[in-house]
N, C-alpha and C positions, 0 to 999 in steps of 0.2 A: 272240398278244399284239399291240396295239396299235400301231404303227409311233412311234415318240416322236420321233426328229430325220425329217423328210423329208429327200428328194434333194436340196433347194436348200441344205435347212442343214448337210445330209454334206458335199458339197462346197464350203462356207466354211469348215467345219472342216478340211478339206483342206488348204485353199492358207494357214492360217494357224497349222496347228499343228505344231511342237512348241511354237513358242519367243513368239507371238505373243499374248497374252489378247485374248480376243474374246466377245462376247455369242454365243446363241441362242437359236430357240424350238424349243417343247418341248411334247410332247402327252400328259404326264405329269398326266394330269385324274381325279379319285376315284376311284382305287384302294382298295380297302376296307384293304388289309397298311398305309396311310401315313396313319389317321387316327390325332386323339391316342388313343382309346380301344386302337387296333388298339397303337400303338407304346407304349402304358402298361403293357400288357400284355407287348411283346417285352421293353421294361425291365427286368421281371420276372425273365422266362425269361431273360434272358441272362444269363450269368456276372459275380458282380464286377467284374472288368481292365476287360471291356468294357462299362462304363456310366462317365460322368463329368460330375459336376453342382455347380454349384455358385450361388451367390447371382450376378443379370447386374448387378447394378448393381457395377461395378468399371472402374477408369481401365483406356485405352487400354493402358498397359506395366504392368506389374504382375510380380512376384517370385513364378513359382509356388507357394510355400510360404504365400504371403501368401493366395491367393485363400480370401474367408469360405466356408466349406458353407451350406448353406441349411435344416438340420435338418429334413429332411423324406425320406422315400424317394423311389427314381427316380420309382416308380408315381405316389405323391404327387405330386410334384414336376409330373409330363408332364400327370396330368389334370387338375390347377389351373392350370395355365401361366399363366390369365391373371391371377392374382394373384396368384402364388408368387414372383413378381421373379426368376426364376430365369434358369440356361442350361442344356442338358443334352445331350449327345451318346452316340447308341446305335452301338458301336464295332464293325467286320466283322458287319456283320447279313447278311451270307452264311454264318453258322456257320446256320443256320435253312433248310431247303432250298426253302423260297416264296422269303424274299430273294433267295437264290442265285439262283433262277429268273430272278428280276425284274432281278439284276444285268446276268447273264451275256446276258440279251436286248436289252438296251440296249447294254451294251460289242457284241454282235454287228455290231449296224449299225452301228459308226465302224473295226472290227477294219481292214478292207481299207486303210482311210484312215493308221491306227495302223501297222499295220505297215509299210505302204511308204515309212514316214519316219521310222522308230525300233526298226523289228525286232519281235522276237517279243513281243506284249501279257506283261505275266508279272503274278501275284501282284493280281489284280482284286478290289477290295476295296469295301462301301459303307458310309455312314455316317451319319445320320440326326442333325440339328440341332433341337431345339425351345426354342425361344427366348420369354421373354415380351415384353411389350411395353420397350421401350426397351432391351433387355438388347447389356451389349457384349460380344465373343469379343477377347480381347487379341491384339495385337501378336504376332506368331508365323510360323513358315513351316511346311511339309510337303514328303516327300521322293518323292511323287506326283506322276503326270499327272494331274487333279483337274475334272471337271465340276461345279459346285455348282447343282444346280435347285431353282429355288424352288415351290414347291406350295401355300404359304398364308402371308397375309401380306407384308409389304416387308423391307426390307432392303437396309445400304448398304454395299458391300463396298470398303476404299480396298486398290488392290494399289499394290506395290514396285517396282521393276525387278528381275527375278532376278538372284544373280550381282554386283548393284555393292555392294562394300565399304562404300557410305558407308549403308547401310542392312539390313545383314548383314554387320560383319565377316569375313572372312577364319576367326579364330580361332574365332568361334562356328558358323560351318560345322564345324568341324574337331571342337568340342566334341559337338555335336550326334550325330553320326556316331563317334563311341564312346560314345553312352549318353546325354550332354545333353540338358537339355528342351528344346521345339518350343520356347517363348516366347522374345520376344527384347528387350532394353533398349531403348526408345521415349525419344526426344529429340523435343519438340516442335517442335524447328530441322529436325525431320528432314519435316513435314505437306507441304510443299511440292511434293513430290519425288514423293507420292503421286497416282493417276489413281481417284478416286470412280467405282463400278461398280453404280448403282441397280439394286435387281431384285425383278420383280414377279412373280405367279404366271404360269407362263407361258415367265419364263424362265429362261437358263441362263449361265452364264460359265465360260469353259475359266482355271483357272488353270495356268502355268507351275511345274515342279518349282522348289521351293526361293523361290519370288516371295514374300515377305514380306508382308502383309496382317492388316488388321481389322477387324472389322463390328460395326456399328451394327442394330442391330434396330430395325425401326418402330413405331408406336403399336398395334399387333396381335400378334398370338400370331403367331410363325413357324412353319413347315416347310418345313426344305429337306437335300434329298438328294443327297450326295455320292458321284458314284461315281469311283475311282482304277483305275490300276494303273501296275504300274514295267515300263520297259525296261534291255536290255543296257546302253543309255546315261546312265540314271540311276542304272544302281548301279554303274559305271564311274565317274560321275563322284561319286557316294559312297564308293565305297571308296578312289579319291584323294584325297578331304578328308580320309578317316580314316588313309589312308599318310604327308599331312603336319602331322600333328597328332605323327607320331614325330619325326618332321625336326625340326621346330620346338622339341622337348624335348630335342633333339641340338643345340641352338642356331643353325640354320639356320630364312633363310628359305625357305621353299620358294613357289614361284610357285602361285599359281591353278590349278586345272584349266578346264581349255578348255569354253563353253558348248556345245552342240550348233550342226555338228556333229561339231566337234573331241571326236579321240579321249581318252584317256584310261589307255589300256590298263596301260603300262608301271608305273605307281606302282599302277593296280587290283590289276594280277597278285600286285605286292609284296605289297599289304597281304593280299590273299586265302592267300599263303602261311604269310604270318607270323602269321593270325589259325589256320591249319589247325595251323600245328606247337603253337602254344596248346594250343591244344583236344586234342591227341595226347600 
């Protein structure tokens, strides 16, 4: 396989990841598994759960229940892109074992980088965005380490500060993390506060677990490839969001879990118990 990030761009991702959002480049150039025909076709084949589509023309925040469909199949949907007004995302396309291939050799080359500042890589996942022209991704977070590469077309990705209240409450972390959806209520008082992250074929942006963000698609048909995974310390600090989501219904407030690379353990442990005797 094809080397994707070089030595120069490993070690920038290096000295700025975990907590940092940063650009790179990326040698992620025609692959036949990442054209629309090739991913009209994974659409297909891949299970209901994981496909999610819907009409792109919709406001920054938006009510997930509100978002239009776009009456059309995924199939539909990817190979018209450029007039279907669409958005669509292909969900864990490592269930497919080309993807996986293609995953797992790209996470290969940052592993060394990955682990020596957040432990053991876990739960590697990719995800596949087709976008048409102008189409937006609302307002929302993910509980991922997150590379987003771009492969065709533009795209304007505005990220958050992970972590500050005034852009993710406190309480909808908490919600999230027992079952809540990704998206999140968008205040217009809130644009300020956001860092615009252009991106063209070529390249890439590391987002930060939990950084809140939404994109703008350019006047072209997009493709871009999302590859994740979680550590000890992002579901450390998930399963403490979900430990004070109990507190808080005890009418306590309970404090914040600590950014990386504050620990998290003691309320983790809690909630991993309390979710074990559940289930028993």
């Amino acid at each position: 396989m094809t080397v994707i990030f070089d030595s120069a761009e490993r070690e920038y991702f290096a000295a700025q990841y975990p907590e940092t959002p940063h650009k790179l480049r990326h040698q992620m150039h025609g692959y036949p598994l990442l054209t629309i025909d090739a991913l009209a076709a994974l659409g297909e084949a891949l299970p209901a759960a994981s496909v999610e589509y819907n009409k792109g023309d919709i406001p920054v925040g938006i009510d997930p229940a509100l978002v239009p469909a776009n009456g059309l199949s995924i199939g539909d949907t990817i190979r018209n892109a450029e007039s279907s007004g669409s958005w669509a995302v292909l969900k864990n396309i490592e269930q497919k074992p080309e993807y996986a291939d293609l995953l797992l050799g790209m996470l290969a080359e940052l592993r060394p980088h990955i682990e020596q500042k957040t432990g053991r890589m876990m739960k590697p996942q990719a995800f596949v965005f087709v976008s048409s022209p102008n189409a937006v991704t609302p307002y929302h977070f993910d509980p991922e380490h997150n590379i987003l590469l771009q492969l065709r077309g533009t795209k304007v990705l505005t990220q958050f500060p992970a972590g500050d209240p005034r852009f993710a409450p406190d309480e909808t972390h908490e919600s999230y993390h027992i079952g809540g959806h990704r998206n999140l209520v968008w205040h217009d008082s809130m644009a300020e506060g956001g860092t615009e992250w252009p991106l063209m074929p070529g390249e890439a942006l590391f987002v930060p677990v939990m950084a809140p963000h939404f994109v703008r698609n350019g006047p072209d048909v997009s493709i871009s490839l999302s590859i994740t995974w979680r550590s000890d310390w992002s579901f450390a600090e998930a399963d403490a969001r979900a430990f004070n989501s109990i507190l808080r219904k005890l009418g306590v407030r309970p404090k914040a879990p600590g950014r990386f690379p504050h620990e998290n353990k003691a309320k983790a442990m809690a909630w991993r118990v309390m979710r074990k005797l559940r289930v028993g």
